[in-house]
N, C-alpha and C positions, 0 to 999 in steps of 0.2 A: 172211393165212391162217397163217403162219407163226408169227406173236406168240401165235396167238388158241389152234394147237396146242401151243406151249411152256405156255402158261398153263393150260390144259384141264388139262396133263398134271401142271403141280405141282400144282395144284389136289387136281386127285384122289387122290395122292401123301399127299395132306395131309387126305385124309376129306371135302374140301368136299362137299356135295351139289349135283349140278349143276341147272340153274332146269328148268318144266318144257318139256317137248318138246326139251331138250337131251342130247346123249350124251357126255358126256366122251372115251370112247375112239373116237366117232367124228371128232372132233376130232381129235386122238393119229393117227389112222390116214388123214387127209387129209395132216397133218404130212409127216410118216413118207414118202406117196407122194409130196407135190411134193419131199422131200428126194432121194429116191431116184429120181424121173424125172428131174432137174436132175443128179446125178451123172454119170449112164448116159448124157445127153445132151452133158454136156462131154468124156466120156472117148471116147464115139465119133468126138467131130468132130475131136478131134484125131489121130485114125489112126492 
């Protein structure tokens, strides 16, 4: 998931047009939350 929102993101960075029934920034924005739930999830377990 992660690869697939790094790529999304240059992509469209880059003017690619994305295939149909795909959203680039929703890709971007799945990224974004598994990075930001794994942060929040490491910094709490550690107390």
């Amino acid at each position: 998931m992660m690869k697939l929102g790094e790529a999304a993101n240059r992509m469209s960075r880059h003017g690619v047009l994305a295939p149909d029934d795909v959203e680039w920034a929703l890709a971007v924005a799945n990224r974004n939350f598994i990075i930001h739930s794994t942060t929040r999830s490491t910094v709490s377990s550690r107390g």
